[in-house]
N, C-alpha and C positions, 0 to 999 in steps of 0.2 A: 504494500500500500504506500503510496506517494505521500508523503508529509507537505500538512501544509507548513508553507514558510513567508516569514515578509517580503515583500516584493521588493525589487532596484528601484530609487529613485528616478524620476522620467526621465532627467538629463541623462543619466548615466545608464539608463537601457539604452536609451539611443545609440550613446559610444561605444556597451557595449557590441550591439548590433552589428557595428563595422570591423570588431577585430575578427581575424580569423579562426576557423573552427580548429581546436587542438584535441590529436589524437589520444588516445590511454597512451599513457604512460608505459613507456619500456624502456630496455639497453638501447635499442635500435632508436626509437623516437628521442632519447635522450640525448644521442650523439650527434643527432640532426640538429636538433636544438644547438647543440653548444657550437656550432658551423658560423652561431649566429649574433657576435661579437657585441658587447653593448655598446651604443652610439660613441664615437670620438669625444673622448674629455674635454678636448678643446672647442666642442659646441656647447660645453655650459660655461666653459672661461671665458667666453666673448664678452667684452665688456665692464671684465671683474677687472679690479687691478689687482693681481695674484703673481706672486711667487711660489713657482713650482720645485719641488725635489724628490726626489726617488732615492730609496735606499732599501735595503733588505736586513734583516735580522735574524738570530737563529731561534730556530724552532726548539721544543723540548727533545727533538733527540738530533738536533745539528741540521735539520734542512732549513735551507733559506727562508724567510719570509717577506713578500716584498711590502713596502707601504708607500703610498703616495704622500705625500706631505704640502697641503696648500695655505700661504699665509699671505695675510694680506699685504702688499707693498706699501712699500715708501710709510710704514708707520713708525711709530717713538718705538725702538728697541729698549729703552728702558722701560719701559711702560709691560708687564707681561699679561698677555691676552690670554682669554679663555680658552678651552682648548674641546671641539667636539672629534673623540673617538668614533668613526665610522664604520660600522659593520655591515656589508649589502645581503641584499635576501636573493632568493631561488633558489630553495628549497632543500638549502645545504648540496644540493646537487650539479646547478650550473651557477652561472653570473661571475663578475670581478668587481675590483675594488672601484669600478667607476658603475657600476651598478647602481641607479637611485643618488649619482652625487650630488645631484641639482639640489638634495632636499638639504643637504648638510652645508654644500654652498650658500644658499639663503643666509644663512646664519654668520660666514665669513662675512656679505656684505653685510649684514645687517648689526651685527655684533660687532666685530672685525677679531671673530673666533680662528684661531689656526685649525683648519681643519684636516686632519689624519686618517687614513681609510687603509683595510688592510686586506691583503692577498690572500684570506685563510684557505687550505685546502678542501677541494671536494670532497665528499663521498658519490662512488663506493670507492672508489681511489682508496682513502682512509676513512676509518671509520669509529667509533668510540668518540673516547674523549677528546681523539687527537684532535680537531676542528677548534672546539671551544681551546683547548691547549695553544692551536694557534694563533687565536686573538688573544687568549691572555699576555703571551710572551710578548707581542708588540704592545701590547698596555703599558706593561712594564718598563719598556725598551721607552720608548714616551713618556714615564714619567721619571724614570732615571736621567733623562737625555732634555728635562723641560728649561732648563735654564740655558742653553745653546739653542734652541726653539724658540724663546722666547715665550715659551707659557707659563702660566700660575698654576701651580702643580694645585693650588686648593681648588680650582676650577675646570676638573677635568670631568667633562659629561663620556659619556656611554651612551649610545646611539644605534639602533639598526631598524632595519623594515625586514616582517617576513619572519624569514631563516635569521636574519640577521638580528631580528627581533628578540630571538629568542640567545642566539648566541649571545645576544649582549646583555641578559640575564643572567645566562649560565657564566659570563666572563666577572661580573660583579657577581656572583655570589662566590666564586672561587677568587674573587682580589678579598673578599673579606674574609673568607677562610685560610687565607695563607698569608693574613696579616698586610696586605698592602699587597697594589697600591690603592693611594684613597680615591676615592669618585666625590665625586660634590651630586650628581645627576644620573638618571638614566632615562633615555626616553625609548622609548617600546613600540613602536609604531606596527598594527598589527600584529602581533608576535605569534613566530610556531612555537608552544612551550609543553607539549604532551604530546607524545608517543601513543598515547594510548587512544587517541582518534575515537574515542566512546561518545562525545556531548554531547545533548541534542542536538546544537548546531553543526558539527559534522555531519551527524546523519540528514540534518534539513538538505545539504550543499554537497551531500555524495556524489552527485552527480549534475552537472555542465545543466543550464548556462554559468558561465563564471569562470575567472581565472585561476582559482587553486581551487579542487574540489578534495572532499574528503578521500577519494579514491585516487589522485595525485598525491595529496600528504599521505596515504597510508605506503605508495611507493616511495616517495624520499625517505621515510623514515624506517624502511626494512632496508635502503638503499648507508646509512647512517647506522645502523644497530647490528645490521649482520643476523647473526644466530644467538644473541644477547637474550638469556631469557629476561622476562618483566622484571625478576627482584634483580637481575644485575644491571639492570639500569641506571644510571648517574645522574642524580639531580643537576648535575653541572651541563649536561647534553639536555637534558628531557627536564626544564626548571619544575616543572607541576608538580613531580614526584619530590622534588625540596622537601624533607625535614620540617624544617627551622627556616623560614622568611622575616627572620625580627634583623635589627642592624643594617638595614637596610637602604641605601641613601635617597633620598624624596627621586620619587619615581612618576611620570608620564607614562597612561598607557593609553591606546585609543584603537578603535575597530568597526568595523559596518555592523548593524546589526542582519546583512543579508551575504555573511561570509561564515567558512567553516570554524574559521578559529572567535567567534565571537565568544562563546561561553567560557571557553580555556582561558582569554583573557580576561573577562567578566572576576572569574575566580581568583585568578592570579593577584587582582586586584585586593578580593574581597579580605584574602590571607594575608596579605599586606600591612592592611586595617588591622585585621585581627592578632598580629603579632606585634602592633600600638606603631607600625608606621608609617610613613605622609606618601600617598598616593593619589594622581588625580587623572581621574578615568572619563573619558567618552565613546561614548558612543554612538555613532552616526545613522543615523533613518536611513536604510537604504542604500546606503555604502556596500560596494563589494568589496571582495578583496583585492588591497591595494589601489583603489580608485583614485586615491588624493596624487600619487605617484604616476598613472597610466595616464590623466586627463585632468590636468591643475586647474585649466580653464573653467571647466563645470564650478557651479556655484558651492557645492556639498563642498568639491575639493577645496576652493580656495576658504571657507570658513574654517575644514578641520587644518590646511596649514598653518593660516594665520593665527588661531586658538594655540596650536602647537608651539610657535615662536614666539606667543605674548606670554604664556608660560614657562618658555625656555627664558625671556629675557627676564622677568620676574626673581627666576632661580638665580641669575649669574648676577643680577645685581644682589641680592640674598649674599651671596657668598664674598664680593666684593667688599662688602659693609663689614662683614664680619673680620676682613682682614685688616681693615681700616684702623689705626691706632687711635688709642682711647688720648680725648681732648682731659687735661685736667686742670685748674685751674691755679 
């Protein structure tokens, strides 16, 4: 029996309507996909005044990791800028570090945030922990390295869409288990955060029209675990299955309510709260997944980005303040 579910917003059935139809999920459909490069960096730097640099770092067992590194130019090098960590989504399985830049760029011009994005490896390539293992290590690498950057190590957000969503979960919940480094932020933008593909909303969105349905996340994620039974799952890969969500640094999460991961992040949310931490959650009527990123122009879109960055500006002066030396008289 067919579940009912909320329906796409009008704008966004339309745009959906023009993408094209995608096959199930396979090896085969998978490597077609990745044929299919994301857009040239250099079409969302038009216009930015940006300094660019490339570097790589080591992984946890010695492979490279590459990171892009974008900061604003021509600004006060004493002056150290906030710093947004960028993690892209598809589905742990395809995309690069220029996956979804446009959204973290906003933030360089608008903030004048140095913004950082990292190369973590696929799956099925690697599988387990090693992924989140590889955004953590550039974390690190970035906050050991913020004073030659130019950032304020107190103002380091955590950042991804998707996949990337969730990796940037699982990367602050393992910077606070292994003592640093510190986050001031995380923003969540859609996040994959369960393996375990059960919610209702999964089951609403098993099946197309839409861009990630339950039955594409249930391949990325046996694509990601391998032959992993349930209890050897890693809250640091699969954040839902989390323990303990207390200590947690003031967190943004947001989602359609007409996408599969809606309830997963509903939750994620609500354990947040109930482990006494600051979380601020929306939820969008009729948002698919990933909508605000596929078609900015739509109205839905540009409310949930704007809401997004008037929140993220909030935070960074939040922590600004707080580094501020006390006036005495």
């Amino acid at each position: 029996m067919t579940l009912a579910r909320p329906d796409f917003d009008p704008e966004l059935q339309v745009a959906l309507a023009q993408l094209p139809s995608m096959p199930p999920l396979s090896s085969e459909v998978l490597a077609q996909l990745r044929q299919y490069p994301s857009p040239p960096v250099e079409t969302f730097l038009e216009g930015l005044a940006v300094d660019r640099r490339e570097v790589s770092v080591p992984g946890s067992d010695g492979v490279r990791i590459p990171l892009s590194i974008f900061s604003p130019a021509g600004t006060d090098q004493t002056t150290a800028a906030p710093c947004v960590y960028w993690i892209h989504g598809g589905g742990m399985i395809m995309g690069d570090r220029f996956s979804q830049i446009d959204i973290p760029l906003e933030w360089l011009a608008e903030f004048g945030a140095v913004v950082i994005s990292v190369d973590y490896r696929l799956a099925p390539e690697v599988s387990g922990t090693t992924l989140v293992e590889d955004c953590y290590q550039g974390l690190s690498w970035v906050a050991e390295h913020a004073g030659e950057l130019g950032i304020d190590p107190a103002r380091i957000v955590v950042a991804g869409t998707s996949a990337g969503g969730g990796l940037a979960a699982g990367t602050v919940l393992m910077a606070r288990d292994l003592g640093g480094p510190a986050v001031a932020a995380q923003v969540l933008i859609c996040p994959m955060l369960d393996h375990r593909n059960g919610t209702t909303s999964s089951r609403q969105y098993a099946e197309g029209p839409g861009t990630w349905t339950g039955e594409m996340n249930a391949f990325g994620w046996r694509a990601v675990l391998g032959d992993l039974a349930g209890q050897d799952v890693s809250g640091y890969v699969s954040p839902a299955v989390a323990d303990d969500l207390s200590g947690l640094p003031v967190t943004y999460i947001d989602a359609g309510t007409a996408e599969v991961f809606r309830d997963e992040d509903v939750e994620y949310a609500t354990r947040i709260w109930a482990a006494g931490g600051q979380a601020e959650l929306h939820i969008w009527a009729g948002g698919f997944h990933g909508f605000d990123a596929l078609f900015p122009q739509v109205r839905l879109s540009a409310a949930a980005r704007r809401t997004r960055s008037d929140w993220l500006g909030r935070v960074l002066g939040r922590a600004s303040l707080a580094q501020a030396p006390t006036l005495t008289s």
